[in-house]
C-alpha positions in Angstrom: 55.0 -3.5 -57.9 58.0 -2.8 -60.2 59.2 0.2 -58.3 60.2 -2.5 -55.5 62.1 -5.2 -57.5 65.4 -3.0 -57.4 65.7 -2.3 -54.6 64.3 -5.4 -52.7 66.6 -6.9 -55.0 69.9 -5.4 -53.5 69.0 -5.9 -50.3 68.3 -9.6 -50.6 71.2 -9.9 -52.3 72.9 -8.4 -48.7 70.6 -10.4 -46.5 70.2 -13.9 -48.3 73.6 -13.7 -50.8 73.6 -13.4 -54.4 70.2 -14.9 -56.7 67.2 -13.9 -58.2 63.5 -12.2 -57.2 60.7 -13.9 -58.4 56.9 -14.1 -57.9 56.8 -10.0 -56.4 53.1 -9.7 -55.7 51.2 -7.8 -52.5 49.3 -9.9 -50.1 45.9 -8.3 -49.1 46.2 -6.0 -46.2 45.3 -2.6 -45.0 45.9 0.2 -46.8 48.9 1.3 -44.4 50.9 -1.2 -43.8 52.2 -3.7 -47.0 52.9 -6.7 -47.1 54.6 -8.5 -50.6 55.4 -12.1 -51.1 58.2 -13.1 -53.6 60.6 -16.0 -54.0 64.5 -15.5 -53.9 66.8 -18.2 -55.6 70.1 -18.5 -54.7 73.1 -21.2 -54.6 71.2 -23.2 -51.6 68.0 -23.1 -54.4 64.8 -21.1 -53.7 62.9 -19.3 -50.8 59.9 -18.0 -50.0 60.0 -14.8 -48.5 57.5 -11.8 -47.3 58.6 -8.4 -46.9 56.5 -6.3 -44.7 56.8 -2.4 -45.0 55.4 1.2 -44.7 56.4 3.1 -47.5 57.2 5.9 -45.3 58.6 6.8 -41.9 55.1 9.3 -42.0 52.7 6.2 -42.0 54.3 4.8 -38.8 54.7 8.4 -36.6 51.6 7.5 -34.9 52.8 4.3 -32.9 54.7 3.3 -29.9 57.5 1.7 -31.7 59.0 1.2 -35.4 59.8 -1.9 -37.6 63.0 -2.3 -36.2 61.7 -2.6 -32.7 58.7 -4.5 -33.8 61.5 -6.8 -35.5 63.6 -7.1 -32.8 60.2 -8.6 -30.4 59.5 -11.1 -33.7 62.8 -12.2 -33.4 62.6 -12.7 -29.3 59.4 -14.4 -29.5 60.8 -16.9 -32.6 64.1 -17.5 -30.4 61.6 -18.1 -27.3 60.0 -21.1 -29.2 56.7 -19.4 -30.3 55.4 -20.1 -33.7 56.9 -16.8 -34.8 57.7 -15.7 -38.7 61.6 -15.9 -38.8 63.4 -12.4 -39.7 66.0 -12.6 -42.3 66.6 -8.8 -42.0 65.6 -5.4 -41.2 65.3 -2.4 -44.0 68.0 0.3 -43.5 66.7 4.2 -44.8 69.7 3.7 -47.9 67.3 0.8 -49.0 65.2 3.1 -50.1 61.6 1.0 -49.5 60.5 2.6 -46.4 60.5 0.9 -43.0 59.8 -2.7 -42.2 61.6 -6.0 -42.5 61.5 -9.3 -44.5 60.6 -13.0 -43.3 60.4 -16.2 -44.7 57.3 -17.1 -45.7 55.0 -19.4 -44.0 53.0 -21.4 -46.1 49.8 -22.1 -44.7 45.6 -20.9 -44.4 45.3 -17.7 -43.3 41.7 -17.2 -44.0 39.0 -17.4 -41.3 36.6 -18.8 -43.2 38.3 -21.6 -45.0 40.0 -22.5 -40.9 36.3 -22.4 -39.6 35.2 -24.3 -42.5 36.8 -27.4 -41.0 39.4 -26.5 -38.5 42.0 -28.9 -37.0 41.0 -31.2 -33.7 43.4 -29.6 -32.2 43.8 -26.2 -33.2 41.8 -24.9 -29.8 44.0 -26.8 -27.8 47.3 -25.2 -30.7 45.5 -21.7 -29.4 46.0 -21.5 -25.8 49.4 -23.4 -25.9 50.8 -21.0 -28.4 50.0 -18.0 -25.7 51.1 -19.1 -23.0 54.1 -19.4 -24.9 53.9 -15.9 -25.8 53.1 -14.7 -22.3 56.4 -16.6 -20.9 58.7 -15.1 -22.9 61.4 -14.1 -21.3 60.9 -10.0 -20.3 64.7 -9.6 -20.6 65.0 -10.4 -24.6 61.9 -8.0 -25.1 63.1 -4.3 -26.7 62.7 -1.7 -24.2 60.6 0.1 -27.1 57.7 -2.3 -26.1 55.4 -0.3 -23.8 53.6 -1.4 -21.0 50.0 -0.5 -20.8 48.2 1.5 -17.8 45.0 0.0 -18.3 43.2 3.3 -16.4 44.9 5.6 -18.2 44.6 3.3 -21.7 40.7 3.8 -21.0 41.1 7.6 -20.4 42.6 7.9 -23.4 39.6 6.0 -25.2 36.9 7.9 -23.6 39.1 11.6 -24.8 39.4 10.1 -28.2 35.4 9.4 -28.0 34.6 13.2 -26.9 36.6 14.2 -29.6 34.7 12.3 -32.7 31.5 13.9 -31.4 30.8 11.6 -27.8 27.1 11.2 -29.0 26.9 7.2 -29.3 25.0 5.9 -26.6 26.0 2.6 -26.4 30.1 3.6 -26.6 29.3 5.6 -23.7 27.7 3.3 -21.8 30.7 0.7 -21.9 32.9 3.4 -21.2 31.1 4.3 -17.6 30.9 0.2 -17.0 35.1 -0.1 -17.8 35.5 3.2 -15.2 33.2 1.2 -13.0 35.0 -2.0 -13.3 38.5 -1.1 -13.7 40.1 -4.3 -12.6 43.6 -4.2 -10.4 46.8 -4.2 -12.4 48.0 -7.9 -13.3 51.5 -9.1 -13.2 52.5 -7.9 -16.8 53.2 -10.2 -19.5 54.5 -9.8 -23.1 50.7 -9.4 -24.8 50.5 -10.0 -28.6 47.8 -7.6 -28.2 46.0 -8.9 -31.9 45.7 -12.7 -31.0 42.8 -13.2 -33.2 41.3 -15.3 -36.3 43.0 -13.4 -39.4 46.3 -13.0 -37.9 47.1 -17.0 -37.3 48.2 -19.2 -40.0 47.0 -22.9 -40.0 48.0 -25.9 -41.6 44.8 -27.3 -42.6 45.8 -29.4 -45.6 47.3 -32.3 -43.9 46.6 -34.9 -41.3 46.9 -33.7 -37.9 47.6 -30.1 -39.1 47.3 -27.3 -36.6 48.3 -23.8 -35.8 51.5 -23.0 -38.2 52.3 -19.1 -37.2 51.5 -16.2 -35.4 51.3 -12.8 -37.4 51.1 -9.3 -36.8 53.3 -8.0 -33.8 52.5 -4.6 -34.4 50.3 -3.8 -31.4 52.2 -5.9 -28.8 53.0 -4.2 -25.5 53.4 -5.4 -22.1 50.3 -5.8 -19.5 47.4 -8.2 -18.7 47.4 -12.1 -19.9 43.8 -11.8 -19.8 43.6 -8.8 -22.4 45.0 -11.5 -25.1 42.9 -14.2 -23.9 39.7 -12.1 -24.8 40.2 -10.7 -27.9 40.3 -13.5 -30.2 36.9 -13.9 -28.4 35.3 -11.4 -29.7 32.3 -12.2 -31.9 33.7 -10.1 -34.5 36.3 -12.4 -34.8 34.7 -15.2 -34.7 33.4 -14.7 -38.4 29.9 -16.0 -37.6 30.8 -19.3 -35.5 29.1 -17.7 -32.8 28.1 -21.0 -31.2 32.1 -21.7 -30.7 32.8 -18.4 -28.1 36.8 -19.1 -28.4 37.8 -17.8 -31.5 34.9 -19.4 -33.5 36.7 -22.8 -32.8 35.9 -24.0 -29.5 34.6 -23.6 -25.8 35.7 -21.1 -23.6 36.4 -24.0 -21.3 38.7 -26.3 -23.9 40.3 -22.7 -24.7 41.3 -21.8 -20.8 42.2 -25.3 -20.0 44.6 -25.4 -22.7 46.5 -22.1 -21.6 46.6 -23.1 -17.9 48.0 -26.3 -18.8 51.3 -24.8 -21.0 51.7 -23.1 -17.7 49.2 -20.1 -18.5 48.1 -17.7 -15.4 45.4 -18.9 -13.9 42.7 -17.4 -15.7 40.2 -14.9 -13.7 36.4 -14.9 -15.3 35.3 -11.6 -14.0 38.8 -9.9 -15.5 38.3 -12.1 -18.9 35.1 -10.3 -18.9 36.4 -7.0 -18.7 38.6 -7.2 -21.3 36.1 -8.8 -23.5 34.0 -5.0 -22.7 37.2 -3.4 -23.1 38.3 -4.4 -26.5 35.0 -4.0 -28.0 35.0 -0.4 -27.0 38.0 -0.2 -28.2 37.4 -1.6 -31.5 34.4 0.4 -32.0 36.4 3.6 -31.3 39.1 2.3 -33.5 36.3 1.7 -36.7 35.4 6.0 -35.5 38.7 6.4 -35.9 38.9 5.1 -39.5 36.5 6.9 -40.6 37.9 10.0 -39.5 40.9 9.1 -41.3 39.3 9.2 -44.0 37.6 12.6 -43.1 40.8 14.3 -42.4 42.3 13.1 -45.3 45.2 11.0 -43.7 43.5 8.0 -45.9 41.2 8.3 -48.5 40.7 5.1 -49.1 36.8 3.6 -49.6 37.8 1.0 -46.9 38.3 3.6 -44.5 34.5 4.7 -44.7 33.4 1.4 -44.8 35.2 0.6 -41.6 34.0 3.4 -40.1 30.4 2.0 -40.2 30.8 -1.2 -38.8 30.9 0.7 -35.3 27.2 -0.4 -35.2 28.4 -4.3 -35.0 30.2 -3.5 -31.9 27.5 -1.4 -30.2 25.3 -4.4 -30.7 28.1 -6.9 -29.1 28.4 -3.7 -26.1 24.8 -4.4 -25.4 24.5 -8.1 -25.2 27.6 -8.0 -23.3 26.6 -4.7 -20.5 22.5 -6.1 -20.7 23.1 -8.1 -17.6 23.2 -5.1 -15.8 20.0 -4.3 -16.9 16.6 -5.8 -13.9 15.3 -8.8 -15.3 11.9 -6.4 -16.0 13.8 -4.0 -18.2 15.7 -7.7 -20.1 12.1 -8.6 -20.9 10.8 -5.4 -21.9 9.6 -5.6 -25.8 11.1 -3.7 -28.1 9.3 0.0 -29.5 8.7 -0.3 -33.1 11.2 0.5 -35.8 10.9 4.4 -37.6 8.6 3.7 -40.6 10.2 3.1 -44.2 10.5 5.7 -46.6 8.1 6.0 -49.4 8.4 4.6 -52.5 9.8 6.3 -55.0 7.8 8.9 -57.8 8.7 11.5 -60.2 12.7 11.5 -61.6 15.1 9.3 -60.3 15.7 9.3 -56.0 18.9 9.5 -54.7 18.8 6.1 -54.4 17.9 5.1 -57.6 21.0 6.9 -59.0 23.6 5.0 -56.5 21.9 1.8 -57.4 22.8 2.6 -61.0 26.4 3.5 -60.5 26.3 0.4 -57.7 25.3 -2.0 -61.5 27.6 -0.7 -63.4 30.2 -1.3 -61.0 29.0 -4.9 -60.5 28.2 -5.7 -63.9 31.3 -3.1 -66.1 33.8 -3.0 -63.5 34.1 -6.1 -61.4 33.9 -8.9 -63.7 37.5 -7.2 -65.1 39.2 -6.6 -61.7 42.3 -8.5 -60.2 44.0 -8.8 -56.9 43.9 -6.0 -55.1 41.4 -3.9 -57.5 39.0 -6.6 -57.4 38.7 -6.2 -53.9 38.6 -1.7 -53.5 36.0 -2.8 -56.3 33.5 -4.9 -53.5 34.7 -2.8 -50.6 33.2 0.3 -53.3 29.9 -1.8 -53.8 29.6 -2.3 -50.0 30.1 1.4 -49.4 26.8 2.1 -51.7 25.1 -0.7 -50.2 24.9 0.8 -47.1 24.1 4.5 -48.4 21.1 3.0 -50.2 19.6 0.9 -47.1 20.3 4.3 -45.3 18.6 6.5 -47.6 15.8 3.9 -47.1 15.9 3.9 -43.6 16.9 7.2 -41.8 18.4 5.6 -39.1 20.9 7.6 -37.0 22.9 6.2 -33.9 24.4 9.7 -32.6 22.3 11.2 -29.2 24.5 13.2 -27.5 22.3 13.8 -24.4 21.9 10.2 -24.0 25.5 9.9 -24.0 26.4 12.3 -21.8 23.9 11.3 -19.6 25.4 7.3 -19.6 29.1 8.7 -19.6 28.3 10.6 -16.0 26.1 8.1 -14.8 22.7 10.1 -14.0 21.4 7.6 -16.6 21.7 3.4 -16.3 20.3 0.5 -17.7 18.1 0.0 -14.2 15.7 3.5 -15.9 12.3 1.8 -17.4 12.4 1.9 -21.6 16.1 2.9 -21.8 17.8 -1.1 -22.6 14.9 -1.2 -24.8 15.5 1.6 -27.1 19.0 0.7 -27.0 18.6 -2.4 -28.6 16.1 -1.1 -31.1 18.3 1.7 -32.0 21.4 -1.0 -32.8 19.5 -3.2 -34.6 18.0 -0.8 -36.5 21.5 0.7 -37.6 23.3 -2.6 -37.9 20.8 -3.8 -40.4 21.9 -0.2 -42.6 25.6 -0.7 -41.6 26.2 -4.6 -41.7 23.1 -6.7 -41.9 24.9 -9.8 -42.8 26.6 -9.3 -39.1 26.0 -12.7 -37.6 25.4 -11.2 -34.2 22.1 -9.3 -35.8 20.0 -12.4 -36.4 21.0 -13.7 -32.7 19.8 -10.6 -31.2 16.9 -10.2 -32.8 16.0 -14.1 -31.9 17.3 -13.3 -28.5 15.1 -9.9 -28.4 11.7 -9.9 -30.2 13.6 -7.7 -32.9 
């Protein structure tokens, strides 16, 4: 933290006028990409601030656009009216902090479950206003950095990056022949946020007739289909267990849609909402593969990055329920096989289990307890990590079948074949209940199967 204070110093001090840094802390965030609040006082008194950075040009080589493009579209959508962080200025390389830029500070709840604790009346209606917004604004204030996304050849590039991490999950494969099969036209494009979601808005929920108070995280915008931003915050995964409220965990799909249309929204198309819904799924999935070949390569050795990497199994089992319609109504009400039987119990010296249960104690009980900030959290992430290794050790439950997959990818298999939407579900529950059991989407589908 120190190794900033300099710096970040001189550059406010060239950015805001002369004063004083105070408060320098980092937010939680990935591993990549930083984010540090602070306070700056000066002659008009004191600020609160957020500087959001890479510590290297290296960490950023991988996507479309840098900081100061991703700056530049901040500052379009704030001027455009949009409940945007305002940019007080951009890091030059002579600042010697990396790439990124600073913002005042918004002060408001960003976590999903304290806003789905008790969310605003009108944040639902806040959440398809504040879109639409973002979809008008105007093209010509948009940096010419900001791509715009071939949705065919966006897929193609999914399905290559899925041959390349192995192509042997069943269900990834699946959803990739139903987005080839679907492939909608191309939309009029729009400026898409691209990670419109619960856990990158900030709400004002400690006051009276609070509601939606910013919009974070520009970092994958790009232009292309409205309907790709209306789905996402759809997700269940982002609906952080509310998964009676299908619009970000907050309302109905209907409220949501009604909302957008009426700040002047395109109308919105169900069948295309629902390909986007696939779409990002599958692409979320790949992107949790991705981490954990991050990790693997050693671009990011961080425990979260293996941890990530296994919650592929939560969208596998969102793929399903979302593709099972496809299925005859024989093959939807075909029980389940059985589960692979549990391993024995253990005998003789301590199981590879036993031992990471240890070492999982004595992190909970010697390590934890003394943890702060950022620490305390790589701690849990670390205890999560052995979780699953010791419900897999139990369970010897594997998702990979690369002859299944090939077979969904070209199409010689579907969901129509007798048995086969029955073993898929059994295989995904049976891994999500290693990789994420506390996945709010596994109880539902085991209600909703016989699982």
């Amino acid at each position: 933290m120190t190794d900033l204070t300099e710096p970040l110093s001189a550059f406010m001090m060239r950015a805001a006028g002369p004063g004083e840094l105070a408060g320098l802390a980092r937010l939680s965030g990935g591993a990549n990409m930083e984010s540090w609040a602070f306070d700056w006082t000066g002659a008009g008194g004191t600020g609160a601030y957020v500087l959001r950075r890479a510590p290297s040009a290296e960490y950023m080589a991988d996507r479309p656009y840098g900081h100061t493009d991703e700056a530049a579209l901040v500052m379009a959508a704030h001027g455009a009216g949009v409940k945007a962080p305002e940019v007080v200025g951009v890091l030059a390389d002579s600042d010697g902090m990396g790439t990124g830029y600073v913002m005042r500070r918004v002060i408001a709840e960003v976590s999903p479950a304290k806003i789905l604790a008790n969310p605003p009346t009108s944040l639902i209606a806040d959440l398809g206003l504040e879109l639409a917004r973002i979809h008008a604004i105007p093209s010509e204030t948009i940096p010419a950095a900001i791509p715009l996304m071939d949705t065919a050849a966006a897929l193609a590039e999914l399905k290559a990056r899925f041959l390349s991490y192995g192509g042997d999950r069943p269900a990834i494969a699946l959803a990739i022949r139903w987005c080839e099969d679907h492939l909608p036209d191309p939309a009029p494009p729009v400026l898409v946020h691209g990670d419109y979601r619960m856990g990158n808005i900030m709400v004002d929920v400690a006051k009276e007739g609070g509601g939606l108070a910013a919009v974070l995280d520009w970092e994958l915008a790009h232009r292309g289909d409205a309907h790709e931003d209306l789905a996402f915050g759809c997700m269940t995964v982002w609906r952080f267990g509310q998964l009676d409220q299908p619009a970000f965990g907050v309302g109905s799909l209907e409220d949501y849609f009604a909302a957008y249309e009426a700040a002047g929204g395109t109308p919105v198309d169900r069948t295309r909402f629902h390909f986007w819904l696939v779409y990002r799924t599958l692409w979320w999935a790949l992107g949790c593969l991705q981490m954990g070949q991050a990790w693997r390569s050693g671009a990011d050795t961080t425990v979260e990055r293996v941890v990530v990497g296994r919650r592929t199994a939560e969208q596998e089992l969102d793929l399903l329920l979302l593709l099972e319609a496809e299925a005859p109504e024989a093959e939807r009400n075909r029980s389940l096989p059985p589960s692979p039987p549990a391993a024995s119990g253990p005998a003789g010296e301590p199981t590879n289990r036993e031992m990471v249960q240890a070492v999982r104690d004595w992190l909970n009980e010697a390590i934890k307890p003394g943890a702060e900030g950022h620490a305390k959290f790589q701690v849990a992430v670390a205890m999560n990590a052995l979780g699953i290794v010791m419900r897999d050790l139990d369970a010897g439950v594997r998702a990979e079948d690369k002859l299944l997959a090939d077979a969904l990818l070209s199409g010689t298999k579907t969901l129509v074949e007798p048995g086969l939407l029955a073993m898929l579900r059994r295989r995904a529950l049976d891994k999500l209940a290693v990789d994420s059991p506390k996945y709010a989407a596994l109880a539902r589908a085991r209600a909703l199967w016989g699982g």
